[in-house]
NUBA-509854 format. One record per residue (C-alpha): x, y, z; residue number from 0. Coordinates in nm, 3 decimals. Layout:
<nodes>
        X        Y        Z  resi
        X        Y        Z   NUM
...
</nodes>
This chain:
<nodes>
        X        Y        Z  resi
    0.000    0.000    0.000     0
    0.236    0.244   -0.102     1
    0.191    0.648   -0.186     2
    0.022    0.772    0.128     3
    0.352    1.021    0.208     4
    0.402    1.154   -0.210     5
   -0.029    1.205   -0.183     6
   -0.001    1.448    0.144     7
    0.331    1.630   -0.053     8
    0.159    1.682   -0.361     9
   -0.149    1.863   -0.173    10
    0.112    2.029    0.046    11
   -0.017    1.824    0.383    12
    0.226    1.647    0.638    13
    0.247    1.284    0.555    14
    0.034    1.165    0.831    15
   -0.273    1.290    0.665    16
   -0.216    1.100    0.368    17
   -0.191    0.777    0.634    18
   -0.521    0.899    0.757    19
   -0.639    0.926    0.358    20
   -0.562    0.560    0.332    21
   -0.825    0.426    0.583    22
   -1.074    0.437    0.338    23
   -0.853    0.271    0.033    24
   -0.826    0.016    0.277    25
   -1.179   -0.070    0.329    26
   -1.292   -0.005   -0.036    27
   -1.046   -0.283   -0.113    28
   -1.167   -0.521    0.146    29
   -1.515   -0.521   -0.027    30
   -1.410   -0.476   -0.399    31
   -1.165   -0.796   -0.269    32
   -1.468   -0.981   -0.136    33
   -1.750   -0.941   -0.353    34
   -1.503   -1.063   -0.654    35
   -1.491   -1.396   -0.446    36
   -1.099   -1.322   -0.353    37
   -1.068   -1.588   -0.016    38
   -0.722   -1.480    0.020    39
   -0.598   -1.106    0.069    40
   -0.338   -0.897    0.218    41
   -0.232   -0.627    0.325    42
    0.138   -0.483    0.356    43
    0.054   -0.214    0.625    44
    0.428   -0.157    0.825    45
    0.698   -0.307    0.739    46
    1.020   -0.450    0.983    47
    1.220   -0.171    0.783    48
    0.946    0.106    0.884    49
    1.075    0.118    1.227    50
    1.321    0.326    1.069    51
    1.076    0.628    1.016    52
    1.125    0.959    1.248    53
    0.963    0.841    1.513    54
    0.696    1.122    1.518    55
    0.554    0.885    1.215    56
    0.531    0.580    1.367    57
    0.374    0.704    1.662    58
    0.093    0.790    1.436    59
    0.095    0.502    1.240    60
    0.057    0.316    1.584    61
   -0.250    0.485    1.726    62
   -0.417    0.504    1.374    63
   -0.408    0.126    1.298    64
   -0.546    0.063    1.661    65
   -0.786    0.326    1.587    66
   -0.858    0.188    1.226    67
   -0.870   -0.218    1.375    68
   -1.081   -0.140    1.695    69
   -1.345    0.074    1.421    70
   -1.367   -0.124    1.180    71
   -1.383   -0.478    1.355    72
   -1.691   -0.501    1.418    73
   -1.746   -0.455    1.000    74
   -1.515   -0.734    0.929    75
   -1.665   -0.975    1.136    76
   -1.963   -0.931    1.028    77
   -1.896   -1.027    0.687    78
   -1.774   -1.305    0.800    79
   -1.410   -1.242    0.781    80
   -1.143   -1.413    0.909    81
   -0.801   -1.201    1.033    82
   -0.510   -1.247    1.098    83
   -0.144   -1.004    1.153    84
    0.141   -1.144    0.993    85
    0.460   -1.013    1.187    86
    0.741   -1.046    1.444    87
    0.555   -0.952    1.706    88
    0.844   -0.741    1.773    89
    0.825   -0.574    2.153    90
    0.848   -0.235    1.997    91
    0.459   -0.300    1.909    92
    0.219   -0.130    2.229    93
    0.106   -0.366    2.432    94
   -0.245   -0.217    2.349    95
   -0.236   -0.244    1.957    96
   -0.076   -0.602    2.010    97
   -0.410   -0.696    2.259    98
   -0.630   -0.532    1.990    99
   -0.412   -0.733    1.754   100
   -0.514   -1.023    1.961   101
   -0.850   -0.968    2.002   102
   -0.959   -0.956    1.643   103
   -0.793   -1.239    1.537   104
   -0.977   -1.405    1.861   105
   -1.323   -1.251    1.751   106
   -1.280   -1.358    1.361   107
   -1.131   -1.663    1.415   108
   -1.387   -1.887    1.313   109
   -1.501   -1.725    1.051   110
   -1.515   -1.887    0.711   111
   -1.557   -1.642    0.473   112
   -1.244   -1.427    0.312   113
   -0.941   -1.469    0.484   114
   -0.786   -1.118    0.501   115
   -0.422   -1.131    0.657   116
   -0.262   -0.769    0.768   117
    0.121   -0.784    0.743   118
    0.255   -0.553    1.022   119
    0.611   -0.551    1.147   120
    0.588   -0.812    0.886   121
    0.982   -0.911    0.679   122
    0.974   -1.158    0.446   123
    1.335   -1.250    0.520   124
    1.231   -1.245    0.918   125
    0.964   -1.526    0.800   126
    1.245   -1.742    0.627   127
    1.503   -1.706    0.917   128
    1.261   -1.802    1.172   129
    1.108   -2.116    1.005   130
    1.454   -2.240    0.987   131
    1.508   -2.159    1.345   132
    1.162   -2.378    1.397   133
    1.307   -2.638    1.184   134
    1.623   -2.629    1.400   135
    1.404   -2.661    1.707   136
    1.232   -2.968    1.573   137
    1.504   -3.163    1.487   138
    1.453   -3.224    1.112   139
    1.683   -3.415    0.985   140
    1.860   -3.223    0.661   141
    1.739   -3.526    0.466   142
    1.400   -3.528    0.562   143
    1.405   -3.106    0.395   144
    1.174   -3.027    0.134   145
    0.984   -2.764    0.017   146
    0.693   -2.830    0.141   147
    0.865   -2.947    0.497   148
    0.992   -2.555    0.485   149
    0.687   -2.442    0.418   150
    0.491   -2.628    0.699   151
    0.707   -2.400    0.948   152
    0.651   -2.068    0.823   153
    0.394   -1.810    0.971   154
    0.011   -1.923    0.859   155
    0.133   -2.234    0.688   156
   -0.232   -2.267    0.527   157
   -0.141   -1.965    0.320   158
   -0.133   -2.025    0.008   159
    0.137   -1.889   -0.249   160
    0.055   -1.534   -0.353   161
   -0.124   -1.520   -0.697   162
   -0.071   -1.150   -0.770   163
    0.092   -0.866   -0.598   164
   -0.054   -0.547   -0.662   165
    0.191   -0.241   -0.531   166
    0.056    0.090   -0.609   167
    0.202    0.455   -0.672   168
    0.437    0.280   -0.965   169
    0.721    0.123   -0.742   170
    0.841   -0.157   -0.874   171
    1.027   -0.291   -0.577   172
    0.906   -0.635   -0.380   173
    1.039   -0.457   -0.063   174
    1.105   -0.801    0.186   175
    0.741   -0.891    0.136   176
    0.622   -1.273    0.177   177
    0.946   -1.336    0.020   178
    0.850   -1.741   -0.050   179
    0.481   -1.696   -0.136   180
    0.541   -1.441   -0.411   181
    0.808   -1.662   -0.589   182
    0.591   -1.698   -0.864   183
    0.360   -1.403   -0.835   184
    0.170   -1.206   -1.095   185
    0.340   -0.871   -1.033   186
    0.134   -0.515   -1.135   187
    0.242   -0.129   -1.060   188
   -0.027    0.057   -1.141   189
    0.091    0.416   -1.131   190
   -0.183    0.537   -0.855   191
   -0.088    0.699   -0.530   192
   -0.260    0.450   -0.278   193
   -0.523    0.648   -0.097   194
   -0.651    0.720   -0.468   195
   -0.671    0.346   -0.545   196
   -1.047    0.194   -0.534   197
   -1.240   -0.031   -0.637   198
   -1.208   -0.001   -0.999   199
   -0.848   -0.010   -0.994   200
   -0.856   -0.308   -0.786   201
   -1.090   -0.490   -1.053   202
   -0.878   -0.352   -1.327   203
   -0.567   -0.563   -1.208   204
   -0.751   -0.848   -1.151   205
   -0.911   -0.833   -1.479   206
   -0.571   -0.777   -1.620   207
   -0.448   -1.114   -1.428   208
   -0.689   -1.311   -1.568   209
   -0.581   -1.251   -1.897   210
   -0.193   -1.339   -1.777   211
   -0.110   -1.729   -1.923   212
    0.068   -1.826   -1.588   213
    0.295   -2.155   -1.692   214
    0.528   -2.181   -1.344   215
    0.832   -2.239   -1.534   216
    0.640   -2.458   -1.792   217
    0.527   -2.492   -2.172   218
    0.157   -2.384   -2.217   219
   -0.053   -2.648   -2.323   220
   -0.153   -2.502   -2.639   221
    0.222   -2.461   -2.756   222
    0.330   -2.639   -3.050   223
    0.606   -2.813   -2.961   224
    0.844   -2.594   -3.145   225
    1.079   -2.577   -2.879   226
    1.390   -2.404   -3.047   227
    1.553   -2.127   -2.883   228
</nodes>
């Protein structure tokens, strides 16, 4: 979700207003995401790297998620669905975002409707050191490693692998996100500053995915075997 600082400097605002500007891109997407029948979405709200803001920043960032979560959660669950915050858990986190962190995962839980996951303090390369950690832990035997073994010991193993990434304001950077789940992600940029983005640019990129002819590494089945270089 990227933009909300270049959309306050272009109407000559501080950057937290275009954070506050972004509450309602966020929602609009949550709908536009569930009435297209997406059961999977998320969210890249505050990265492990975003700690290195002024600190004035993430203050605000702090009090306007738990602000945006306890407001909204009530909506979510309601429409039956499930959340869940995909981080370190770091200790820098209040203790009151991380209960109301808590909470709505508790309240949603057993919901069965979209799953919407909300990376916070989230690093991909944080995910991939500590499932090897976990696989330390367990004693896997080196021969026993696969794949999927890996897999089974990151965060939300019942994720599935990321089908498209959609990273607005035009940056074209993957930025430590879900590093293994987006190995063989549809990638778009579309070159809108994110509290702008809505529902029609959401349905644009999926409608734009659809027409991608996604092989993972593969020859289409309609090729003609013509396989010269």
């Amino acid at each position: 979700m990227d933009g909300n600082g270049r959309w306050a400097a272009q109407r000559s605002l501080p950057r937290t207003s275009g954070h506050t500007a972004a509450e309602a891109t966020v929602i609009d997407v949550i709908e536009a995401a569930r009435a297209a029948g997406v059961e999977w979405l998320s969210l890249y709200a505050f990265s492990t790297e975003n700690w290195s803001r002024p600190s004035g920043e993430v203050d605000f960032l702090m009090h306007l998620v738990r602000r945006v979560v306890r407001k909204h959660a009530p909506l979510l669950h309601a429409r039956g669905i499930r959340c869940r915050f995909l981080g370190v858990s770091d200790a820098r986190i209040p203790a009151p975002l991380a209960q109301d962190f808590a909470d709505l995962m508790t309240l949603t839980g057993a919901n069965r409707g979209m799953t919407l996951t909300v990376a916070f303090d989230h690093g991909g390369r944080s995910d991939i050191v500590e499932a090897a950690r976990s696989l330390i832990r367990a004693g896997v035997p080196a021969e026993a490693l696969d794949e999927q073994v890996f897999a089974a010991h990151l965060p939300f193993p019942d994720t599935p692998d990321v089908d498209l990434v959609i990273r607005t304001s035009g940056e074209q950077r993957i930025s430590n996100f879900m590093l293994w789940q987006v190995a063989y992600a549809e990638w778009m940029f579309p070159p809108v500053l994110w509290p702008d983005f809505r529902a029609t640019h959401f349905a644009e990129c999926v409608h734009t995915y659809q027409q991608r002819d996604r092989r993972f590494g593969g020859v289409a089945p309609h090729a003609n075997g013509d396989l010269r270089p």
